[in-house]
C-alpha positions, 0 to 999 in steps of 0.5 A: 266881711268882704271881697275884692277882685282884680286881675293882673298877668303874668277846670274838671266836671264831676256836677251834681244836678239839683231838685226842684221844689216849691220855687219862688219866681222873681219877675224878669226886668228888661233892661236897655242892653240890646238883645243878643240872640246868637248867644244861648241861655244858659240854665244851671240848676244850683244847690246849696247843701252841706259836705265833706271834703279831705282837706287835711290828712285824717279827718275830712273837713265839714263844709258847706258847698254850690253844686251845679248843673248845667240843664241848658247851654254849653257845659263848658260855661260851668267849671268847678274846681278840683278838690276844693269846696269853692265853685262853680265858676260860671263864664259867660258872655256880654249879653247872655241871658242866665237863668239859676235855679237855687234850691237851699239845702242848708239848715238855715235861709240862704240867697244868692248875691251876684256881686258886682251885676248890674241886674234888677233889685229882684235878682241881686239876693237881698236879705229879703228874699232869703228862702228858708230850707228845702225852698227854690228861688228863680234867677233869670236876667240877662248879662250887661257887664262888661269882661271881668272877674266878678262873683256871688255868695250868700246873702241872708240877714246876719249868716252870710260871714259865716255861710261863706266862711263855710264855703259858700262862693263862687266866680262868675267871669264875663268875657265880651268882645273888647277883651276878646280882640285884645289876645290876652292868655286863655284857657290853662293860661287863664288861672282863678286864684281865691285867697281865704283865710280859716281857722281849723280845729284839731279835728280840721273842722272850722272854726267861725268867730272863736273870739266872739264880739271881738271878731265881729267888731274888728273882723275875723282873722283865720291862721291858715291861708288857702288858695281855691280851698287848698292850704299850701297850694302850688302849680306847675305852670309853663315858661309862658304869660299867665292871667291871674284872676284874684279874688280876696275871699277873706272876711276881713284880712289884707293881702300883699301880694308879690313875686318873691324875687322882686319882678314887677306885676303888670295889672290889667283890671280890677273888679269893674273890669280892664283899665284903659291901659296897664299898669306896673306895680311891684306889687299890689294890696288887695283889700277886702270892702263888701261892695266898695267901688274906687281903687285907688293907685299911689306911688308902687303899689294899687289899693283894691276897695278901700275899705272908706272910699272918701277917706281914701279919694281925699287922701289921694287928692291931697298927694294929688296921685292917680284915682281909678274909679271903676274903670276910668281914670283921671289926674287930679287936677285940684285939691277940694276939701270934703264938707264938714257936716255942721250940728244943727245947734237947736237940734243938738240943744233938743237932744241934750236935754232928750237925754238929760230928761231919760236919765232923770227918768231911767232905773239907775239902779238897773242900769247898773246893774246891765253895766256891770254885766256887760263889763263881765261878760266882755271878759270873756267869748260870748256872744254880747249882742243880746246884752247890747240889746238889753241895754239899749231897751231900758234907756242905756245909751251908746256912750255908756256901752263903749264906756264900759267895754273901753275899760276891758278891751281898751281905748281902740276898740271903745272908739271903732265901736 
């Protein structure tokens, strides 16, 4: 799953604070930004706990949520929003120096990934440092981004979609002083809109990968939309320019975004801040990537994290548009074929007969056997990874496993696997 963030133009308290226990300190890393000393430190306690929350009419929704404590700094650097399992949203400045104590009261291990930071490996919220319940875990790095509309999630080995999924996510918005002079609309006029997708049961309880292997592979797709938590969302808004700050939360679904009768957006930035100059579109794509770096911009519209940034730069050069890469902008100016990777032959020869020798060698009637397994299994919604597994222990080989499945779910699946 993925996100991407961008802002185009056109807060309530109410925090609980967390406890301390057993925390884990990762190292403070200098790093080569100079020091920012008339800004404060800002120390928020943040847990992560189960909840509920009236979403729908009749029974609340069970959710999973950050709360936020603000124990050192201007509490107006911690927002949440109203009535909805999203948040905190932190804004801070270039230079500031962030400390974030997470105290996990999940069930299951969590971390925190601030995405799109440039902060030390420690404080990035590798899988490796998940914390198991009722453990802490000491954030402490100081703020080089550039003004942009960044954020962090849940990051923990193979729970992060449906953490998130759950309600795990939050903004973090840098402002500095090249936005400051620039008198873009602030305050009510500066609106966060994060754009989900979920699936609800009759009970209004979500519901993560109902389809099993087929949502993992090809990506979970929810029925109902929700704009910061809320389905059906709406505001009234005053005969002014706004500043929307988009984020697609969504694990997989693409966003076409417009106005309904047609008037053009004007786009300031993307998830690496403001472009150099803005841009007119009629409308924009926002497409989800989990870490991709290139916006690509073509003929009325802009792309927001292609999903394969190779694919799409040597498309792009070939219709010799405009790229965007992070923040800065160039025109194409030649067309230069990708290199096509080249098999070694002796290699490739090695390999045949490495898998001549396993089949000559293996438990056809096993093999067999786990096949014919999986094909059954693939039938229904199950989970297939520990079949998968199964097979690839006793010498089954990735081919025969698409094979199989090619026969249930069809050619495309069999070839994006």
């Amino acid at each position: 799953m993925g996100m991407g963030a961008g802002t185009l133009t056109l807060g309530a308290c109410g925090l609980i604070p967390s406890a301390s226990s057993d925390p884990i300190t990762a190292p403070v890393i200098s790093t080569s930004f100079p020091p920012a000393p008339d800004l404060p430190t800002l120390a928020v306690d943040l847990t992560a706990g189960k909840a509920t929350l009236p979403i729908f009419s009749g029974p609340e929704t069970s959710i999973w949520r950050y709360q936020a404590s603000a124990k050192e700094g201007s509490g107006e650097s911690i927002q949440t929003l109203r009535g909805s399992y999203l948040g905190p949203i932190f804004r801070v400045r270039q230079g500031q120096r962030v400390q974030v104590r997470l105290k996990n009261e999940l069930p299951d291990p969590t971390i925190i990934h601030w995405h799109g930071l440039r902060i030390p490996e420690d404080m990035d919220g590798h899988p490796r440092s998940a914390i198991a319940p009722g453990k802490s875990y000491e954030y402490d790095f100081q703020v080089i981004n550039r003004a942009g509309t960044y954020w962090f999630h849940p990051h923990p080995h193979e729970l992060t979609g449906p953490q998130v999924n759950y309600g795990l996510a939050g903004l973090f918005i840098v402002s500095d002083d090249e936005e400051a002079a620039l008198g873009l609309p602030s305050g009510e006029y500066d609106i966060p809109l994060v754009i989900q997708d979920r699936t609800f049961d009759s009970q209004n309880q979500m519901v993560y990968l109902a389809n099993g292997m087929m949502d993992q592979m090809i990506g979970f797709l929810g029925d109902t939309i929700l704009v910061n938590g809320a389905p059906k969302a709406s505001m009234e808004v005053k005969a002014s320019v706004y500043r929307l700050r988009l984020l697609n939360g969504s694990n997989s679904r693409i966003y076409k975004l417009a106005w309904q009768d047609g008037a053009p957006l004007t786009v300031i930035a993307t998830d690496g801040g403001l472009l150099e100059k803005p841009v007119t579109r009629d409308y924009i794509a926002k497409i989800d990537d989990m870490g991709g770096a290139l916006q690509a911009i073509e003929k009325g519209y802009m792309q927001n994290e292609i999903q394969n940034a190779a694919y799409a730069a040597q498309q792009a050069v070939e219709r010799k548009e405009q790229i965007v890469v992070g923040v800065n902008a160039f025109e194409v100016k030649e067309e230069r074929s990708l290199e096509r990777l080249e098999v070694d032959p002796a290699i490739e020869a090695a390999q045949k007969a490495k898998l001549k020798e396993l089949r000559e060698t293996r438990d056809q009637r096993l093999v067999e056997q786990l096949l014919a397994k999986l094909k059954s299994a693939a039938s229904g919604t199950g989970n297939l990874m520990p079949l998968f597994v199964e097979c690839v222990e006793n010498d089954i080989t990735l081919g025969e496993i698409c094979n199989t499945l090619r026969v249930v779910w069809g050619e495309y699946v069999a070839e994006g696997f």
